[in-house]
N, C-alpha and C positions, 0 to 999 in steps of 0.2 A: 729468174727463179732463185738462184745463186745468192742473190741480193736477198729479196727477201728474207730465205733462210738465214743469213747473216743477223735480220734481224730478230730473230726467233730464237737467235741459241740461249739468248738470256736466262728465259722461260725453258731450256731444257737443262742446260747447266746447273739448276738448280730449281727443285719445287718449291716455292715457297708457301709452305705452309705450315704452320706450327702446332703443337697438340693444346688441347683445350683445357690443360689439368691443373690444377689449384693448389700444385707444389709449387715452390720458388726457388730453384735449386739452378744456378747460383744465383748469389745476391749482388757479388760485387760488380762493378760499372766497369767493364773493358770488354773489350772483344780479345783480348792475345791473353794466354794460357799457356803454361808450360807443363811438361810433361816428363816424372819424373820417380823415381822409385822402382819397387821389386827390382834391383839389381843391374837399373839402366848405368851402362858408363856414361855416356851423353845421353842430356836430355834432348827431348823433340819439343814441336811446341803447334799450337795451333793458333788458327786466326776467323776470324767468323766477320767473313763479308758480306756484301750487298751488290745487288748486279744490276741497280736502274738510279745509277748517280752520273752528276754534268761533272765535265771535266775539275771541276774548281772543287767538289768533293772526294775524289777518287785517288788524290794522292798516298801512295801509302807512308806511313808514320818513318821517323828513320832509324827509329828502333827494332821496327818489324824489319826494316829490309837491311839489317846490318844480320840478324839472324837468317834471315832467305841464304842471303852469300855465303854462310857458314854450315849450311845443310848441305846433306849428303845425297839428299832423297826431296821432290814433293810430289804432295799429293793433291788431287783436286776431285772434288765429285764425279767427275768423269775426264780420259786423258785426254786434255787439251792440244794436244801435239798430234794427236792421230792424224797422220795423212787422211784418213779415208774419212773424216768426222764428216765433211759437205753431203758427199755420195751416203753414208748412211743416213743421215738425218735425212734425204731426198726420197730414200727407197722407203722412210717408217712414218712422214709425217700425215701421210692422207690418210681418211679414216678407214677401217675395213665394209665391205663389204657392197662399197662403189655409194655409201652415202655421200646424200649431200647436204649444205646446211639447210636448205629448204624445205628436207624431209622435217628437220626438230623445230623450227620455228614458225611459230602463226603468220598466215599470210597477212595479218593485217600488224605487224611489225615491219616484216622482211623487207618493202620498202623504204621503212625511215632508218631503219639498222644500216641496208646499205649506201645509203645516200649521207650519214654523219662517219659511216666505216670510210666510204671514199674521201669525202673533204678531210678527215684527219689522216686518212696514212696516204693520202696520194696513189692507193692501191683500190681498183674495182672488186668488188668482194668478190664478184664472179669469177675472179681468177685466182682467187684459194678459199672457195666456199664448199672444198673435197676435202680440206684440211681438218684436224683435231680443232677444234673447237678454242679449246684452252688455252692452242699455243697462238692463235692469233689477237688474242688481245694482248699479249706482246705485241705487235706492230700499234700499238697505241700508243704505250710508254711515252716514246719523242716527244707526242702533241702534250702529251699530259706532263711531262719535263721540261718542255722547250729546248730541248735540246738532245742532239744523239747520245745515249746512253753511253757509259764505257764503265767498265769494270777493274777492280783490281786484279783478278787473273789474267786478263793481258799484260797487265805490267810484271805480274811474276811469275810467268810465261817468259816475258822479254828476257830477264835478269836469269832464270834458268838455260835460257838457249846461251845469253853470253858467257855465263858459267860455265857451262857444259854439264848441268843438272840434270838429269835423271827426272822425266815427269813420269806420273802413273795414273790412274785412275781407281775412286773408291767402289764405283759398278760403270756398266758400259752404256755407251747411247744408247745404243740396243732395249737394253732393259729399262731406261729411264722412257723412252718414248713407248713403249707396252704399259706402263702404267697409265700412260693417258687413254689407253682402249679398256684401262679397267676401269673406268670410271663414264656411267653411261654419254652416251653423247648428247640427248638430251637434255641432258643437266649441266655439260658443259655448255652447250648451246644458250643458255635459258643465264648461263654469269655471263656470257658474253651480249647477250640482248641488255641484261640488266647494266653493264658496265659501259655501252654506247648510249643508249635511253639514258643513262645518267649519269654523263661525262664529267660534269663539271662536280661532282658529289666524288664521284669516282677519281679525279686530281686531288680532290682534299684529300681524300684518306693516305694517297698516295703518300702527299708532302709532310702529314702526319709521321708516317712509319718512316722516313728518310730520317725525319727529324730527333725523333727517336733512336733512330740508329747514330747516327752522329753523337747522340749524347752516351751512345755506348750502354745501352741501357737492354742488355737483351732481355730482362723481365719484363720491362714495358712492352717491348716489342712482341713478347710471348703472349701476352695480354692481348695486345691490339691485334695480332694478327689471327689470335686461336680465337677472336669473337666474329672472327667470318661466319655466319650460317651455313653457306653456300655447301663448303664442303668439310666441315666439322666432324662429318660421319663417316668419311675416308681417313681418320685421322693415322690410324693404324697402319694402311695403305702406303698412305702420302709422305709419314714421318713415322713412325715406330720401328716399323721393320725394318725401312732401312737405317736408321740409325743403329739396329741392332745387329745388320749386315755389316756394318762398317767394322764395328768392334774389333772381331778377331785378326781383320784385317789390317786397323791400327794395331793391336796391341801387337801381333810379331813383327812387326815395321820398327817399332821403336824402341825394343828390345835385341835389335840387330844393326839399325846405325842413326846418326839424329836426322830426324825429320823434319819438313815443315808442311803442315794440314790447311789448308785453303779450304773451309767450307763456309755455306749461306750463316749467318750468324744464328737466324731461326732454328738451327740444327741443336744448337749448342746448350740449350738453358732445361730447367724442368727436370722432372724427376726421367723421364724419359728420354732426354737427352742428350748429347755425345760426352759430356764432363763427367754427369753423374755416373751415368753406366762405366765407366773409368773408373773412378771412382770404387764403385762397386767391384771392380776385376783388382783391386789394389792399387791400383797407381795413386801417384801426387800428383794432384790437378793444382796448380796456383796461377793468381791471376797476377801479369803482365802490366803496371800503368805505363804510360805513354802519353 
């Protein structure tokens, strides 16, 4: 069980989803940003990663991690260091109310669903088909990477514990795993049918948005990822609000010692979010090449 979840934190360490809006704000090509004005003594700085790359992409730049060492403070979408992160993610992933996936999906799928769900995670769907919908096609990622995923937050996780850095969190597991019961199960049920039913369509888009990320390109990435159908209509849910929860919470962080922000890079772009709304509060947002 343990395991599993191990593979699921991907998918809750961060929603990827981006808003669907036809501002381009910002324009320039980098994920790292720094953060500066109304009266900062040190600035802080942020970084906009990605949490389903192979080892050979995950390295981080040696610019970003010459800044990690010199912060005071980080942050990640949620605290990575929490002792208790397994055990909570274990008491909040099953869905409410003793569903199961065979209540939202057609019987005349559910046995191709789980007979390509088994040959690609090496997991019987029966034995987390109590779970959120959403978060198990994370357990796909691998097959559709060829490889175990790994993220840059562990590596500055690593670099913070040797430091003796100070991790936080922008909201709690808690609150990130309720948003996946606000969002009918059904529907999550029905991108998971579509995303097994159509595996191999389903690794292109993947290698697509990698690819894209890699060229640092978080407008494109804006682009591809907000032309999802699926859940375009949670946009506000998924990414507005919280981006807008973040805010206050950045801004008195970096106004009191330098930081550094570890979020999905999708958080970052658009009129709606994390730079702009910055922006909008005064700060100097400038971008970081590397």
């Amino acid at each position: 069980m343990k395991t599993i979840v191990k593979q699921i934190l991907p998918a809750i360490i961060s929603i990827v989803v981006v808003a669907t809006t036809s501002a381009q704000i910002p324009k320039e090509k980098t994920l790292f940003w720094k953060i500066s004005g109304k009266g900062i003594e040190k600035p802080s700085y942020i970084f906009g990663t990605f949490h389903l790359l192979c080892a050979d992409d995950s390295k981080l730049p040696d610019t970003v991690m010459s800044i990690i060492h010199q912060s005071k403070q980080i942050y990640f979408e949620v605290k990575l260091d929490d002792p208790d992160m397994t055990k909570k993610i274990m008491q909040t992933i099953k869905m409410n109310d003793g569903h199961q996936l065979k209540d939202f999906i057609l019987m005349k799928d559910y046995d191709s669903v789980s007979s390509i769900f088994q040959n690609k995670t090496q997991i019987p769907l029966q034995f987390v088909s109590n779970y959120k919908p959403y978060l198990l096609v994370s357990l796909l990622y691998p097959s559709m990477l060829g490889c175990s995923p790994v993220n840059f937050e562990k590596e500055i996780e690593n670099i913070a514990t040797n430091d003796s850095i100070h991790v936080y969190g922008l909201e709690t597991v808690e609150f990130q795993m309720s948003i996946f019961d606000s969002i009918p199960y059904d529907e999550q049920s029905r991108m998971l049918v579509k995303t097994v039913l159509n595996f191999d369509d389903s690794k292109k888009e993947l290698a697509l948005l990698i690819k894209t990320y890699r060229a640092k390109d978080i407008t494109a990435m804006q682009a591809s990822i907000g032309s999802d159908k699926d859940f375009g209509k949670y946009e506000t849910l998924l990414l507005n609000k919280r981006n807008e929860s973040w805010i206050p919470v950045i801004s008195k962080a970096v106004q009191e010692r330098a930081n550094f922000f570890a979020v999905g890079a999708g958080h970052l772009g658009g009129i709606n979010g994390i730079l702009n709304l910055l922006r909008k509060k005064g700060f100097i947002i400038t971008p970081i090449k590397y």
